[in-house]
C-alpha positions as CSV (number, residue, x, y, z in Angstrom):
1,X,-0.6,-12.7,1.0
2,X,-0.4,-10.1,3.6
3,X,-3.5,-7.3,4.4
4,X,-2.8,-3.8,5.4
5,X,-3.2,-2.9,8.6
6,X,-3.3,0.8,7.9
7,X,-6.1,3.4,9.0
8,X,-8.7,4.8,6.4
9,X,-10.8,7.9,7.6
10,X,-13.9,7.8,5.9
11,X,-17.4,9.9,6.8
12,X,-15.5,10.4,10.3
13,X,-14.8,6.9,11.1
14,X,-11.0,5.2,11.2
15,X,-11.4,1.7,9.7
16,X,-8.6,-0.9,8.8
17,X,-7.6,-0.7,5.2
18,X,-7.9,-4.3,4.5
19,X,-6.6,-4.0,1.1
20,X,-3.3,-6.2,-0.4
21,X,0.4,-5.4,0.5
22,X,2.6,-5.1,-2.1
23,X,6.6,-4.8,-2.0
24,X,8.4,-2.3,-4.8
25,X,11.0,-4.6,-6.4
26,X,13.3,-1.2,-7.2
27,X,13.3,-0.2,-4.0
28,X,11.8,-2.3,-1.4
29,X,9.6,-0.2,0.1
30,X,6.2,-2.1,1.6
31,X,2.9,-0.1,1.4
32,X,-1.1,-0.7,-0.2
33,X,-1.8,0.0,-3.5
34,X,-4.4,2.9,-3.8
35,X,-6.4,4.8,-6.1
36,X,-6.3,8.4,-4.4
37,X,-3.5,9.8,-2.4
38,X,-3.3,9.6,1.2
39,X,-6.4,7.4,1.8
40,X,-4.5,4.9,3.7
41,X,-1.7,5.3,6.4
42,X,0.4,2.1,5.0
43,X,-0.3,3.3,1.2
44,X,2.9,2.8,-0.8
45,X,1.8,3.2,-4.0
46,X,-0.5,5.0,-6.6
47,X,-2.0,3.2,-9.4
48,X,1.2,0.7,-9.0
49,X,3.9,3.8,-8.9
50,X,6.1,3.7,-6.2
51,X,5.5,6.6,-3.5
52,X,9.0,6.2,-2.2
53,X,11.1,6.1,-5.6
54,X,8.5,6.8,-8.2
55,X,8.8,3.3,-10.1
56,X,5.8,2.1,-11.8
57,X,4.3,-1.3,-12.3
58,X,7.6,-2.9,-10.5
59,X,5.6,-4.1,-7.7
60,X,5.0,-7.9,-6.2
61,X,2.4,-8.8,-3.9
62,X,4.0,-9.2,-0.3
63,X,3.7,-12.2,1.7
64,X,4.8,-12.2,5.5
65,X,6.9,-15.3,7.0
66,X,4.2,-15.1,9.9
């Protein structure tokens, strides 16, 4: 499983999201799964819908051949 790399502004700070990557099996698109919209950089998707084409609950959890 791969961690997002993307940057969180919180209370001022920039911090490394952390959280899992996920792939949308519709479209392909790679991104972090949040709860609120644009609290990450990477973020991809909302409550499992797709930011890219809107799908919901097609995503798998993305692993990285590094």
């Amino acid at each position: 499983m791969t961690r997002c790399l993307g940057a969180i502004i919180k209370e001022g700070k920039k911090h490394i999201c952390q959280h899992t990557l996920y792939h949308c099996i519709n479209c392909g698109s790679v991104g972090c799964d949040q709860h609120s919209f644009s609290q990450c950089s990477n973020q991809g998707f909302l409550y499992c819908k797709c930011l890219v084409c809107g799908t919901n609950g097609q995503s798998k959890i993305f692993y990285s051949d590094d």
